[in-house]
LOMAR-784879 format. One line per field, with one value per residue (C-alpha): residue in one letter; chain; x, y, z; residue number from 1. Coordinates in steps of 0.25 Angstrom, whole numbers, plus 2048, in hexadecimal, padded with zeros to 3 digits. Example, Ala and Ser with C-alpha at 12.3 -4.5 7.8 and 13.67 -1.06 7.14 Angstrom:
<atoms>
resn	(A  S)
chain	(A  A)
c1	(831  837)
c2	(7EE  7FC)
c3	(81F  81D)
resi	(1  2)
</atoms>
This chain:
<atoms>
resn	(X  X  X  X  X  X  X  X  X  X  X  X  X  X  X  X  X  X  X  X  X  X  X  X  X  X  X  X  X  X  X  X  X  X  X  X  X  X  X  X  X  X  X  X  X  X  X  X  X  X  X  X  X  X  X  X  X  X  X  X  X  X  X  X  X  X  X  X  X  X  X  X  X  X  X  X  X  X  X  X  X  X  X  X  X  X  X  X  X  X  X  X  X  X  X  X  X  X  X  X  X  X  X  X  X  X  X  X  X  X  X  X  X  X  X  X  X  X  X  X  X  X  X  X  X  X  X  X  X  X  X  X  X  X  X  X  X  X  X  X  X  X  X  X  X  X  X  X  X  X  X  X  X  X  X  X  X  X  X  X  X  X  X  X  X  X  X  X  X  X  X  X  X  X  X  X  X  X  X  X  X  X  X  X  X  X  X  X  X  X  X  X  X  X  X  X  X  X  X  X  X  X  X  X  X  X  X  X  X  X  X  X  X  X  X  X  X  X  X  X  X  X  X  X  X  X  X  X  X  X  X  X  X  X  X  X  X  X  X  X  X  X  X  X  X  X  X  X  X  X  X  X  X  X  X  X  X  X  X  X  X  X  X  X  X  X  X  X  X  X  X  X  X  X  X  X  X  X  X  X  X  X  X  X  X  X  X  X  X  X  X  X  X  X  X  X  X  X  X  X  X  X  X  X  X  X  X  X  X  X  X  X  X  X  X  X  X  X  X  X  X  X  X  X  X  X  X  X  X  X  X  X  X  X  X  X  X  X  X  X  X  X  X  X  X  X  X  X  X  X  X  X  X  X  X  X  X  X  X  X  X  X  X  X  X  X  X  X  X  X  X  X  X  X  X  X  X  X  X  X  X  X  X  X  X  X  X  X  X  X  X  X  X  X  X  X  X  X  X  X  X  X  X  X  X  X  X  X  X  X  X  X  X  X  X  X  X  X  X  X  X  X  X  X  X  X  X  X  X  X  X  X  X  X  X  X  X  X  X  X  X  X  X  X  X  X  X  X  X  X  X  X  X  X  X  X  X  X  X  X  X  X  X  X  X  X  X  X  X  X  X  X  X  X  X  X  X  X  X  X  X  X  X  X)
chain	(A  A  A  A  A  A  A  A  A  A  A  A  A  A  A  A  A  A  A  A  A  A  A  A  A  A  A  A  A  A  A  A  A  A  A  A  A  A  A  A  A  A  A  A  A  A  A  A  A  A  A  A  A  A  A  A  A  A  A  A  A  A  A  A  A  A  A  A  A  A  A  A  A  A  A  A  A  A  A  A  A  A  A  A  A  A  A  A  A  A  A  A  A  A  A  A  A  A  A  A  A  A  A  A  A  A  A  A  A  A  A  A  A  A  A  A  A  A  A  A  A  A  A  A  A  A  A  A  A  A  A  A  A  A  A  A  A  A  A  A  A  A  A  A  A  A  A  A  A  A  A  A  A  A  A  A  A  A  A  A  A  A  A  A  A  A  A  A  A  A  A  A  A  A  A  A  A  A  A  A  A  A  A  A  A  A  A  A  A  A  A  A  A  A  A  A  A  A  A  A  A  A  A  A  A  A  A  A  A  A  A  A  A  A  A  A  A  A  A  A  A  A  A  A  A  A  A  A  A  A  A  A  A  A  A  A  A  A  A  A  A  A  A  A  A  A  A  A  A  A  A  A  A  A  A  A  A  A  A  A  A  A  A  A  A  A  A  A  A  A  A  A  A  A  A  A  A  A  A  A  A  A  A  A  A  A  A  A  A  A  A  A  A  A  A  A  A  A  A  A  A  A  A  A  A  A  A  A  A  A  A  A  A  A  A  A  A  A  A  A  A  A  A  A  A  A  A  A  A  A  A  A  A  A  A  A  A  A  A  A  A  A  A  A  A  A  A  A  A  A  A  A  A  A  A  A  A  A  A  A  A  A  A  A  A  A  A  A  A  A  A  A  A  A  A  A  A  A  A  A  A  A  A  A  A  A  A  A  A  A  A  A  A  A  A  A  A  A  A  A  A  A  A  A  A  A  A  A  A  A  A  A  A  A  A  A  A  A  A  A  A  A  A  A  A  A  A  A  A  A  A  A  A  A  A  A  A  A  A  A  A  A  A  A  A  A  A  A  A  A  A  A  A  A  A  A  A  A  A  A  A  A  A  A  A  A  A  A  A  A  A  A  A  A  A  A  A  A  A  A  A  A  A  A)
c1	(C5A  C59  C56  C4B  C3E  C3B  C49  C44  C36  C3D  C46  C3A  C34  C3E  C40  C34  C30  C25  C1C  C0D  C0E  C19  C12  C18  C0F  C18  C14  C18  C1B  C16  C22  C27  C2D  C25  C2D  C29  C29  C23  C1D  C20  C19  C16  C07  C03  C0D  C09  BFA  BF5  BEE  BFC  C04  BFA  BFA  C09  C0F  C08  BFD  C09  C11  C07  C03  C10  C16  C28  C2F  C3B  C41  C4C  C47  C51  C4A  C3A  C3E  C42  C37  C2E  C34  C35  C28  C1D  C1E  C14  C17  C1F  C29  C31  C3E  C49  C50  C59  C5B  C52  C53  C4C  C42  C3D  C3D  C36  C2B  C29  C27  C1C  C23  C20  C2A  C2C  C35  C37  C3E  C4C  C50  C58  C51  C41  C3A  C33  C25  C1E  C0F  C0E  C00  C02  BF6  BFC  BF5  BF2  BF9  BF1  BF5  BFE  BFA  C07  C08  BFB  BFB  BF1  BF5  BFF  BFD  BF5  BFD  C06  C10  C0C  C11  C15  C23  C21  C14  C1C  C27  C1C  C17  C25  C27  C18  C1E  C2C  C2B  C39  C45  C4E  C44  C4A  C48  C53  C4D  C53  C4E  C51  C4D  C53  C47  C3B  C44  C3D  C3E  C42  C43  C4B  C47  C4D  C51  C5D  C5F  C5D  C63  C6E  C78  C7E  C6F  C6C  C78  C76  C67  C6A  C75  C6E  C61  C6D  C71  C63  C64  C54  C4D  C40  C3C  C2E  C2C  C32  C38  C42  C4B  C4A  C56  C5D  C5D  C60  C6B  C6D  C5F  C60  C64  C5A  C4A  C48  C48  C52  C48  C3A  C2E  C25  C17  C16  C1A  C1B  C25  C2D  C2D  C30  C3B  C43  C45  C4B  C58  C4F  C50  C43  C42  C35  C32  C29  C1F  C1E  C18  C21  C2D  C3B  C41  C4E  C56  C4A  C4C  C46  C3F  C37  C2F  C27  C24  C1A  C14  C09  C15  C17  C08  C04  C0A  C16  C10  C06  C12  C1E  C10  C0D  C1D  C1F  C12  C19  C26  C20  C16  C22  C29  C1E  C1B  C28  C2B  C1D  C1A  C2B  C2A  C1C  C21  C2E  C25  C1D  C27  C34  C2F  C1F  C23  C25  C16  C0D  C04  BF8  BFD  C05  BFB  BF3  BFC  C01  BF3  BF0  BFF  BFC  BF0  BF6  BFE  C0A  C16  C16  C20  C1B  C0E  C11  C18  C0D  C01  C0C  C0E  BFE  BFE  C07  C01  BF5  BFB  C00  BF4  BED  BF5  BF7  BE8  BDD  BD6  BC8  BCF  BD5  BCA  BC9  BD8  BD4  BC9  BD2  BDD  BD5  BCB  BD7  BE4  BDB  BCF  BD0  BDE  BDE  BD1  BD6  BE3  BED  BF2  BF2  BEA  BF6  BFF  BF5  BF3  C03  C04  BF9  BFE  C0B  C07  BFF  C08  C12  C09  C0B  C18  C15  C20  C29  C20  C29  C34  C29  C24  C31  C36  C2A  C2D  C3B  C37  C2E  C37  C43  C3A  C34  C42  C49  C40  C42  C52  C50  C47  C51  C5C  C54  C50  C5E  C62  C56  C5C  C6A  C65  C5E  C6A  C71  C69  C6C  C62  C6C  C75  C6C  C6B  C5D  C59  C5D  C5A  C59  C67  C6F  C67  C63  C5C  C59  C53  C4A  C41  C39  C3D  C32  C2D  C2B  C2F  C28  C27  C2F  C3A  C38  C3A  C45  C50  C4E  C57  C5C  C5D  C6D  C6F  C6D  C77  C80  C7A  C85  C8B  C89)
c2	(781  784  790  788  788  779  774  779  772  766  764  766  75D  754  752  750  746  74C  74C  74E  759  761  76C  776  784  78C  79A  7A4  7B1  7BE  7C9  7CE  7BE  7B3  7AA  79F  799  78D  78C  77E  779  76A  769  76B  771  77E  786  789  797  79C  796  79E  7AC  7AD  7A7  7A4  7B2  7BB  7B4  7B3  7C2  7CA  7CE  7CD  7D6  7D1  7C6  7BF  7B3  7B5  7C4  7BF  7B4  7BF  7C9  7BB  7BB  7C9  7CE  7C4  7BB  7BD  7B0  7B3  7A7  7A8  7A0  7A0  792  78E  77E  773  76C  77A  778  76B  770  77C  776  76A  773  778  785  789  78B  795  793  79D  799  79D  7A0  794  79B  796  79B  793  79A  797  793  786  780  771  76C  76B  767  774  778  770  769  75F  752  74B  758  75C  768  76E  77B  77E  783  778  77E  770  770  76A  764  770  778  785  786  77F  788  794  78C  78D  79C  7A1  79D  7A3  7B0  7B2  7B3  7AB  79E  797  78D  786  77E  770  767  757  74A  749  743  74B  758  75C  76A  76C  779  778  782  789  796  79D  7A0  794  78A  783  783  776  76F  777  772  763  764  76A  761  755  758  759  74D  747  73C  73A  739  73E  745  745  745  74B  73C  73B  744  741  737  741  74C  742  73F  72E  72D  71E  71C  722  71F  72E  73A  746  74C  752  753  75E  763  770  77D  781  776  778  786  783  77A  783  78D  784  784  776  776  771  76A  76C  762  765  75A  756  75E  75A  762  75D  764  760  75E  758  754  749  750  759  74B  750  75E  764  771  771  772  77F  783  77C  781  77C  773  76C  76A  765  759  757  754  74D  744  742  73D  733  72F  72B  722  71D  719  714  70B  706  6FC  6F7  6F8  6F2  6E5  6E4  6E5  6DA  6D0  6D5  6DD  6DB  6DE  6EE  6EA  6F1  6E3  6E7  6EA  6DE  6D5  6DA  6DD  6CD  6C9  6D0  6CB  6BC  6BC  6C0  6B6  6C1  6C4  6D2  6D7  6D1  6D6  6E5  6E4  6DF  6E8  6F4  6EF  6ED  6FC  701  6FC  700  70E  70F  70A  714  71E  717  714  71D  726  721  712  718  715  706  704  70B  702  6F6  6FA  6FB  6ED  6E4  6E8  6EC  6E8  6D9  6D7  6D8  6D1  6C6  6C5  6C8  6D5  6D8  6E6  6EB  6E9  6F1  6FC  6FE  6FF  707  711  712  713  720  725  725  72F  739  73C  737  73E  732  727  720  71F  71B  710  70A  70A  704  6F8  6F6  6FA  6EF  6E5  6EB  6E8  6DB  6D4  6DB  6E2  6EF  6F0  6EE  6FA  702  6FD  702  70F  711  710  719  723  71F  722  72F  737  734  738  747  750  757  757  75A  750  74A  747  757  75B  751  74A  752  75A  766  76E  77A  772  76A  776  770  760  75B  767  773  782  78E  797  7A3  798  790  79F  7A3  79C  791  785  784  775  776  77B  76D  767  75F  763  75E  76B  763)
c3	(60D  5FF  5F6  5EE  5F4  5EC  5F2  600  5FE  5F9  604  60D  606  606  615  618  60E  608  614  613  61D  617  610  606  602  5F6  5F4  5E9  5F1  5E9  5E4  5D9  5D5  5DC  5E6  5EB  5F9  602  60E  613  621  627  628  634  63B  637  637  629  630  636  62A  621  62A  62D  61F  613  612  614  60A  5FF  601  603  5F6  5F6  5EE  5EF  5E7  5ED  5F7  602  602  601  60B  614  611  616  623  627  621  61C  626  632  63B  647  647  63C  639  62E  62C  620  622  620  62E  633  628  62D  63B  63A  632  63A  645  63F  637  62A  622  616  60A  5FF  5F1  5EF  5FE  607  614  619  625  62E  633  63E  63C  645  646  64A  653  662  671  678  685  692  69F  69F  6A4  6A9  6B2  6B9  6C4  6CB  6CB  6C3  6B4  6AA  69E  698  68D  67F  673  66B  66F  66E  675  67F  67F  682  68F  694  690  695  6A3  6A2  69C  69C  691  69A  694  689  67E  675  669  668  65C  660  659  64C  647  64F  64E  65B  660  66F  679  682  68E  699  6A0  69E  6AB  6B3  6AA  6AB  6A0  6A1  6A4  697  68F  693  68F  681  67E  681  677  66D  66F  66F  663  662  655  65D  666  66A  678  685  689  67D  683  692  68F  688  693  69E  6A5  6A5  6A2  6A1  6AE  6B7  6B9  6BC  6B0  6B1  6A8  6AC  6A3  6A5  69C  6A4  6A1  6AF  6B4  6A9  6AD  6BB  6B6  6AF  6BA  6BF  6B4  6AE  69E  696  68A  682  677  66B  668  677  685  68E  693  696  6A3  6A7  6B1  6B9  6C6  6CF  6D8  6CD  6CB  6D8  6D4  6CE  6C9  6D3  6DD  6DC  6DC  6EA  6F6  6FB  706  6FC  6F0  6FB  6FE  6EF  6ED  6F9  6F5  6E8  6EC  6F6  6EA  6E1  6ED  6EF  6DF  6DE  6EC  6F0  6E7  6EA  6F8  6FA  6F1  6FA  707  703  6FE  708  714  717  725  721  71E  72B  732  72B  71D  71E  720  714  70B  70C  70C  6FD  6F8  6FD  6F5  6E7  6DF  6DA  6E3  6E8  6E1  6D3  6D6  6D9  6CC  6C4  6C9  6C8  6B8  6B6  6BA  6B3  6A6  6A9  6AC  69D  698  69C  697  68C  688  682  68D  68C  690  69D  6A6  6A1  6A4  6B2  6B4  6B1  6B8  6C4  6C4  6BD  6C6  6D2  6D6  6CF  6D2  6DE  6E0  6D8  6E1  6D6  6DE  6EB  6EF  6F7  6EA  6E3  6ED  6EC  6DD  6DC  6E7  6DF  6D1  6D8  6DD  6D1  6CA  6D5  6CD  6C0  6B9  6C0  6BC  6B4  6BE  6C9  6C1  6BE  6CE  6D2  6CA  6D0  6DD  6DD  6D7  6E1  6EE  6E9  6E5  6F1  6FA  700  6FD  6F1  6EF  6F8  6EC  6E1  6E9  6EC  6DC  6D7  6E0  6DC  6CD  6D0  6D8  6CC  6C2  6BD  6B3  6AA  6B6  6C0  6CA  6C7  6D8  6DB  6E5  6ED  6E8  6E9  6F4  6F4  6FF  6F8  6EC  6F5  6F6  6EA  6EC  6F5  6FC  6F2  6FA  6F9  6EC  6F4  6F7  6E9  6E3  6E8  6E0  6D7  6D7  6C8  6C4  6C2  6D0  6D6  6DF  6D7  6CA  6BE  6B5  6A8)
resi	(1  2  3  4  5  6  7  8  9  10  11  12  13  14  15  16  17  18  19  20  21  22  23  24  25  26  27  28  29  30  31  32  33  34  35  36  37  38  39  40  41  42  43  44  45  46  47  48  49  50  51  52  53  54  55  56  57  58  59  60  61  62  63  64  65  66  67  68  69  70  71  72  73  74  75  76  77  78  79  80  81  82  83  84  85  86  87  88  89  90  91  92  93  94  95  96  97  98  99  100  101  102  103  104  105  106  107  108  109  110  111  112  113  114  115  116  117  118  119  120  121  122  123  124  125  126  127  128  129  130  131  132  133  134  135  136  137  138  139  140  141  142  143  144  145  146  147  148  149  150  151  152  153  154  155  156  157  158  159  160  161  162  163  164  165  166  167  168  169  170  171  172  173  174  175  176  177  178  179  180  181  182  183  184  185  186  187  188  189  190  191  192  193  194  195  196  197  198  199  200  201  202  203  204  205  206  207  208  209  210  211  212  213  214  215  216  217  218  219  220  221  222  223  224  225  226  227  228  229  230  231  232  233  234  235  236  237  238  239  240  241  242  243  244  245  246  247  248  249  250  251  252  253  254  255  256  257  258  259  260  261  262  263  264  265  266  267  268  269  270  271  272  273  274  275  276  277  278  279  280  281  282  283  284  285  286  287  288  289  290  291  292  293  294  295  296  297  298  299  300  301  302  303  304  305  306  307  308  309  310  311  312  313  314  315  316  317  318  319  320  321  322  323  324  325  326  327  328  329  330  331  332  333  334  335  336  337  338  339  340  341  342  343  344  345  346  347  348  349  350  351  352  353  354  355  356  357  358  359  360  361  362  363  364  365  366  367  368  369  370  371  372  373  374  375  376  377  378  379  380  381  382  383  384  385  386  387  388  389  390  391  392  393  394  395  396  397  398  399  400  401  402  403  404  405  406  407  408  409  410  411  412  413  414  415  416  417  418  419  420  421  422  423  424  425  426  427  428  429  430  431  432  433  434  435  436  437  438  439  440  441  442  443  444  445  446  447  448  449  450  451  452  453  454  455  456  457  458  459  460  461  462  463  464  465  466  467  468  469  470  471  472  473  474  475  476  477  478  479  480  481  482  483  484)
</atoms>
């Protein structure tokens, strides 16, 4: 920084190429020698009313007697000043930081020092329910965009000084501000260490979103269909998560949470889990592991019954089944492929289309690739029924959507070019890939490989509060868990 306050302004200036929301307010503070100062803010960052109460009217009316700068400058910061987040910076890089963030800074002529006050007032979405995470009876309270709000979320549920919060800045073009979130006590080091160096080492120019770093914090990302890396919009989980010795990355800008390690068997839990009683949450899970297989194989294994083995086909579903397939023109195999393709882009469609439109893709969807179709002999009814019961089903867990939807596809093309083996091959693989796949050296199918008995209190059944409560399993305590 410099001593001048026009150098300052000009440098200011400078970088940010003279943008129309770059706004600069000089003042001449009253004293015995008038000195001059700046008030220098990105419109819209900052509110007028707090940036009025908290800087500019106890500037204009408090009367220095001093004369040196370094002196009124100090006098500004210990007595006029009524804003309760105060910092003192010296370098530019901080200036641009703090002012994007919605701080205003003060300059005053003839000291290298400026004070970054806080008086943000940028327009943000309120705190509400997620959607992507709906419980029943669990808290409707979600994460939104703005960071410290959703630092708050996390500290009004764990009222303890054992919670910290490190500030990372990543993207050397967005310069987006990061928390990383844990508990001293439950963490592991290593995990820790790992997790730091590798948002270091993150070469993005921006960072806008939760899935920008996924790659970044996994381990052989490439080489797996399944994510080491959860993504969560609920205070309460992340809460529940890091208990656990998990680490969670909060992003500003986006309301989604980064939680890592993740493991495979989270995908089937929930909040509401640990509302229900025990006999209603071990249903719910085991309805939702037998909802993904069924997601996955059906479509695979219906096609390779038809083409290779109709006689695992009871009698009667035999004989209709063969009477639909005769009377369409498509092999089976090409014909599961092209209804499951025609729902899919109608999926993204309607996710993609304004809301008022969703019913007339609905409508659509059910007259064009239902009702006419199969009236006109193009698909056959029971091909239908199939897709349809394992597209329902993949919504049951729809945080492994995208895994679901790209197994089903070579499930389909493994049964139709090689029948049941060559499902069997490709199931043997996928599990092949998934032992070896680690979270920040945690092994990603824990705790079922490596097995673990105590863990599987919570894997497909979930125990009792007073067992639950007793000790918590920490993360790093897993069989086989790497010290990295």
């Amino acid at each position: 920084m410099y001593n001048s306050l026009k150098e300052n302004i000009s440098a200011l200036k400078k970088m940010f190429k003279n943008s129309a929301d770059f706004t600069v307010r000089e003042m001449n503070l009253k004293g015995q020698c008038s000195i001059k100062s700046a008030i220098i803010t990105i419109e819209g960052m900052c509110g007028k009313d707090t940036l009025a109460l908290s800087l500019i009217n106890p500037l204009l009316d408090y009367y220095f007697e001093c004369q040196n700068p370094d002196e009124i400058f100090d006098t500004i910061k210990n007595t006029v000043l009524t804003s309760s987040e105060i910092v003192e910076f010296t370098t530019i890089d901080e200036a641009i930081s703090f002012s994007t963030s919605g701080f205003a800074l003060l300059v005053v002529d003839g000291c290298s020092r400026m004070l970054a006050i806080g008086a943000q007032g940028f327009s943000f979405r309120s705190v509400s329910e997620p959607e992507s995470e709906v419980v029943q009876r669990g808290c409707r309270e979600g994460f939104t965009e703005p960071l410290r709000i959703n630092m708050t979320l996390i500290r009004r549920r764990i009222k303890s000084p054992d919670l910290v919060f490190e500030t990372v800045t990543s993207g050397y073009s967005s310069n987006t501000q990061m928390m990383i979130c844990y508990l001293q006590n439950s963490v592991s080091k290593q995990i820790l260490k790992a997790i730091r160096e590798r948002l270091e080492n993150c070469n993005l120019k921006m960072i806008l979103a939760s899935g920008y770093l996924s790659e970044y914090l996994e381990d052989n990302s490439s080489n797996s269909l399944f994510s080491g890396v959860g993504i969560s919009e609920r205070p309460d989980t992340v809460c529940g998560k890091l208990s656990e010795g998990r680490v969670a990355i909060l992003i500003d800008g986006t309301p989604s949470v980064i939680i890592i390690p993740h493991l495979f068997v989270e995908e089937f839990q929930s909040v509401d889990d640990y509302s229900n009683r025990p006999y209603y949450a071990a249903f719910i899970r085991i309805l939702k592991y037998i909802s993904f297989f069924i997601a996955v194989f059906l479509p695979g294994i219906y096609t390779a019954f038809a083409q290779f083995h109709p006689e695992y086909f009871p009698t009667g579903l035999l004989v209709k089944t063969s009477d639909s397939l005769s009377q369409t023109p498509l092999p089976v195999t090409l014909e599961v492929i092209l209804i499951t393709f025609i729902y899919e882009v109608m999926r993204e469609a309607g996710l993609r289309i304004p809301k008022p439109l969703g019913h007339a893709v609905s409508i659509v969807g059910a007259l064009v690739i239902g009702e006419s179709a199969v009236s006109a002999g193009i698909i056959s009814s029971s091909t239908l029924m199939v897709v349809a019961t394992a597209a329902i089903c993949s919504y049951v867990t729809s945080a492994l959507y995208p895994p679901i939807m790209v197994l089903r596809f070579f499930c389909v093309i493994a049964g139709g070019m090689f029948g049941l083996w060559g499902i069997v091959l490709l199931t043997c693989g996928v599990l092949v890939n998934m032992c070896s796949k680690t979270s920040v050296g945690v092994p990603y199918m824990s705790s079922l490989a490596p097995f673990s008995w105590r863990s599987m209190r919570d894997v497909f059944v979930r125990a009792d509060w007073k067992s639950l409560s007793k000790r918590t399993i920490k993360v790093q305590k897993f069989p086989e868990t790497e010290e990295i």
